[in-house]
C-alpha positions in Angstrom: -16.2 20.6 -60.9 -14.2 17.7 -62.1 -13.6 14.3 -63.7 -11.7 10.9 -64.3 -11.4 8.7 -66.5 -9.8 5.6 -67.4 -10.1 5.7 -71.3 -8.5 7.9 -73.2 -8.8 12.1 -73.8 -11.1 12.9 -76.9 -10.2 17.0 -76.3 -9.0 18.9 -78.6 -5.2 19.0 -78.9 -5.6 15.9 -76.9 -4.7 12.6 -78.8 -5.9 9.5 -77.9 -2.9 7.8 -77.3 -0.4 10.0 -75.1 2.9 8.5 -73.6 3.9 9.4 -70.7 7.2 8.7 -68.6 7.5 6.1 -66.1 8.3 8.9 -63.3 6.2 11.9 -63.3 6.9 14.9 -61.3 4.4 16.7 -59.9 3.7 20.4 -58.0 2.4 20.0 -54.6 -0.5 22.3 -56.2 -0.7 19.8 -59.1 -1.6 16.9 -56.3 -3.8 19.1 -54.5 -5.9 19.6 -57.7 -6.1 15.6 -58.1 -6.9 15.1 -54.8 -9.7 17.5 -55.5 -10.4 15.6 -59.0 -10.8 11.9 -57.0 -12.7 13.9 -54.2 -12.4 10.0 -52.7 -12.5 9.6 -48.4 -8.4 9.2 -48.4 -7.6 12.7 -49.7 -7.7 14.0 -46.3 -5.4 11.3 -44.6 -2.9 11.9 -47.8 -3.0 15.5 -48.0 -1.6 15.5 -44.4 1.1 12.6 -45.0 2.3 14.3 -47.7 2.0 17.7 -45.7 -0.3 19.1 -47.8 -3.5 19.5 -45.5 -2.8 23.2 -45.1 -3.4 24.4 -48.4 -6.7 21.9 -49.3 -8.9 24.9 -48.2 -6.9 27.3 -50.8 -9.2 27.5 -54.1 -6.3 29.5 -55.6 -4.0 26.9 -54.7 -5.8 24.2 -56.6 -6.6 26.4 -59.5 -3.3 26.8 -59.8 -1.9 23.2 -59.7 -5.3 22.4 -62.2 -4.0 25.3 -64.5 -0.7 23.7 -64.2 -2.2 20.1 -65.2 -3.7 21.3 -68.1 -0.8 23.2 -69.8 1.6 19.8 -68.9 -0.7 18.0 -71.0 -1.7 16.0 -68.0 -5.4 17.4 -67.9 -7.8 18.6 -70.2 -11.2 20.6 -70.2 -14.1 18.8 -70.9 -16.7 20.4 -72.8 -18.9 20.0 -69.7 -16.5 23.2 -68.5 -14.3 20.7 -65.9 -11.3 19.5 -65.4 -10.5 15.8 -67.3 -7.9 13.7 -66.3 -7.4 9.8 -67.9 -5.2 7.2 -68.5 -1.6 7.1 -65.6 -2.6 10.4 -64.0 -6.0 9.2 -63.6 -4.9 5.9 -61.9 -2.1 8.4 -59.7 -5.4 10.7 -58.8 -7.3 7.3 -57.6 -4.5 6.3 -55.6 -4.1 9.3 -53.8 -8.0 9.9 -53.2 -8.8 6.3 -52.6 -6.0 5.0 -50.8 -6.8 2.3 -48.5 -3.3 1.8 -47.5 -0.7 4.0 -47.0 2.5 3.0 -45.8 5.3 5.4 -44.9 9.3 4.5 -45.3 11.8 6.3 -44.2 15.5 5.4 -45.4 18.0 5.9 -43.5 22.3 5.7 -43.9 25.3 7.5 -42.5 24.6 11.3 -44.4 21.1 10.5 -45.6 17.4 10.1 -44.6 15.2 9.8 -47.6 11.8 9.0 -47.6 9.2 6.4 -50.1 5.5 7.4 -49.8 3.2 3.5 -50.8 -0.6 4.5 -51.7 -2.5 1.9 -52.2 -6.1 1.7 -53.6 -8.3 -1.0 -55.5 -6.6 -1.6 -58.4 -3.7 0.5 -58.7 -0.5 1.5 -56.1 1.6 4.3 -56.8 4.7 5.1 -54.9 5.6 8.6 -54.1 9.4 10.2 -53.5 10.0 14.0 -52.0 11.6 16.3 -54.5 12.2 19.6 -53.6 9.5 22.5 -52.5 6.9 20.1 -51.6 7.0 18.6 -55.0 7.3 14.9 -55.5 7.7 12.0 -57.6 5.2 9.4 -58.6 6.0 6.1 -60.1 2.9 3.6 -61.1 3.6 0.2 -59.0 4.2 -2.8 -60.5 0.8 -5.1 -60.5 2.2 -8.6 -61.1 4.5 -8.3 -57.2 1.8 -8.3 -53.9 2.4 -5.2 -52.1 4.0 -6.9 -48.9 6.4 -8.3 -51.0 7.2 -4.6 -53.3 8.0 -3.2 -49.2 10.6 -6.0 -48.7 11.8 -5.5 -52.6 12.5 -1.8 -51.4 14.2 -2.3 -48.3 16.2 -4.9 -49.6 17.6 -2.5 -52.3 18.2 0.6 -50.2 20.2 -1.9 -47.0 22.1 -3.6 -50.3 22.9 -0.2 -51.5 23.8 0.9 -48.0 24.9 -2.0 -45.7 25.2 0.6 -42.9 21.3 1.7 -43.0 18.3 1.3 -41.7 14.6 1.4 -43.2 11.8 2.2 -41.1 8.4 1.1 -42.2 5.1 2.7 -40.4 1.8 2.5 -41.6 0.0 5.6 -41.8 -3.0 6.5 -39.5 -3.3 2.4 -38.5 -0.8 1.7 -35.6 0.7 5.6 -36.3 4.0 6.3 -34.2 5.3 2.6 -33.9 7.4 1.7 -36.7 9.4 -1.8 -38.1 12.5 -0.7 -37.9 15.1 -3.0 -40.4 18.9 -3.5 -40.8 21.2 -5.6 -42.4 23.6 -7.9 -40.4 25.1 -10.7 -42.9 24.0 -12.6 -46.1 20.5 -13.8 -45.9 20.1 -12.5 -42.2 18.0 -9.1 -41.3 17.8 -6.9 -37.4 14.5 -6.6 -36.6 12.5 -4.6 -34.3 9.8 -2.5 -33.5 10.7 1.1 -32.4 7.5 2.5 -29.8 7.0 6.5 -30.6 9.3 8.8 -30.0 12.3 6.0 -29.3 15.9 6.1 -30.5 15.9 2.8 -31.2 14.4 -0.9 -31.3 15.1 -4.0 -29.6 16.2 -6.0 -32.5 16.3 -9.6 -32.9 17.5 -11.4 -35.9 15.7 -12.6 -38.9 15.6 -14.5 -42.0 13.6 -13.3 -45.5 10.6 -14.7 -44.4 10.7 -13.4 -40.8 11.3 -10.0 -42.8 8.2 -10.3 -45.1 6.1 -11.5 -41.9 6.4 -8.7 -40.1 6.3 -6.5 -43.2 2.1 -8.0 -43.1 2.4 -7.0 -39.7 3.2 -3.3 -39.9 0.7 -3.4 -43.0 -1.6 -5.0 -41.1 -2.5 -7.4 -44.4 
């Protein structure tokens, strides 16, 4: 058995106030045991988008990653005998339990595909970054941008970092397979298209910032 909170751990050797990083890094057992925390109606449909939906069934598996939660600091045991978590890793637990969006980018340039996992659930986003081994990244989201507008903050950064790239934005289980596929041409001007499942390519047709954001809400389906 398990629990969240939002308030802070009263535990012992758990202080009231802990400070955690920005990023946190976590074990693919690690977010299985989360998803297992939330126990929300998304934790199937992110288990498999993160590739995870083999191991759900593992009780070892999870042990593991909760065993691994607690000596991180990230978890405690409550005296009830279960598994606590608070504060950022409770807020990353809800969002990948009780995602109600999650949006799938895949970043592409000349030597590189890299990949930005968006799960977002009432009142907190989180985006998520492959590391190594079925590990990943997880990085709070910042409340005071909308979501649509966070997307086109991302693409715009990796096409400015790579004016050669492409970003291709899908939104997972809704409208699965047909992706917004996004390059740069020239200042202030953006390729856009919609690439069908299993395609190459798009049919691109050219765009300004707000055409971009538009069909942004379109592949989110806002």
């Amino acid at each position: 058995m398990t629990e969240a909170s939002a308030g802070p751990a009263d535990g012992p050797g758990h202080p009231e106030e802990q400070a955690y990083p920005e990023e946190l890094g976590f074990g693919f057992g690690e977010i299985l045991a989360l998803l297992a925390v939330h126990g929300g109606d998304a934790a199937p449909g992110t288990a498999e988008l993160l590739g995870l939906d083999d191991y759900t069934q593992l009780p070892e598996v999870i042990a593991s990653g909760a065993s691994s939660l607690v000596a991180r600091g990230y978890a405690h045991v409550a005296p009830s005998a279960e598994l606590a978590i608070d504060g950022p890793i409770a807020g990353i637990a809800a969002a990948l339990g009780g995602a109600e969006r999650r949006m799938d980018l895949t970043l592409e340039a000349p030597g590189l595909t890299d990949r930005i996992v968006l799960l977002e659930a009432p009142g907190v986003a989180i985006l998520l970054r492959p590391r190594a081994y079925s590990t990943w990244w997880a990085l709070p989201q910042r409340a005071d941008v909308p979501p649509a507008e966070a997307t086109f903050m991302l693409v715009q950064g990796h096409l400015a970092e790579h004016p050669d790239g492409r970003v291709l934005v899908e939104r997972h289980e809704v409208g699965q397979g047909y992706a917004l596929s996004v390059r740069g041409a020239e200042s202030g001007v953006w390729l856009l298209g919609v690439r069908p499942p299993g395609a190459q390519s798009a049919h691109e047709e050219p765009g300004d910032a707000a055409a971009l954001l538009a069909a942004l809400r379109a592949v989110r389906n806002d």
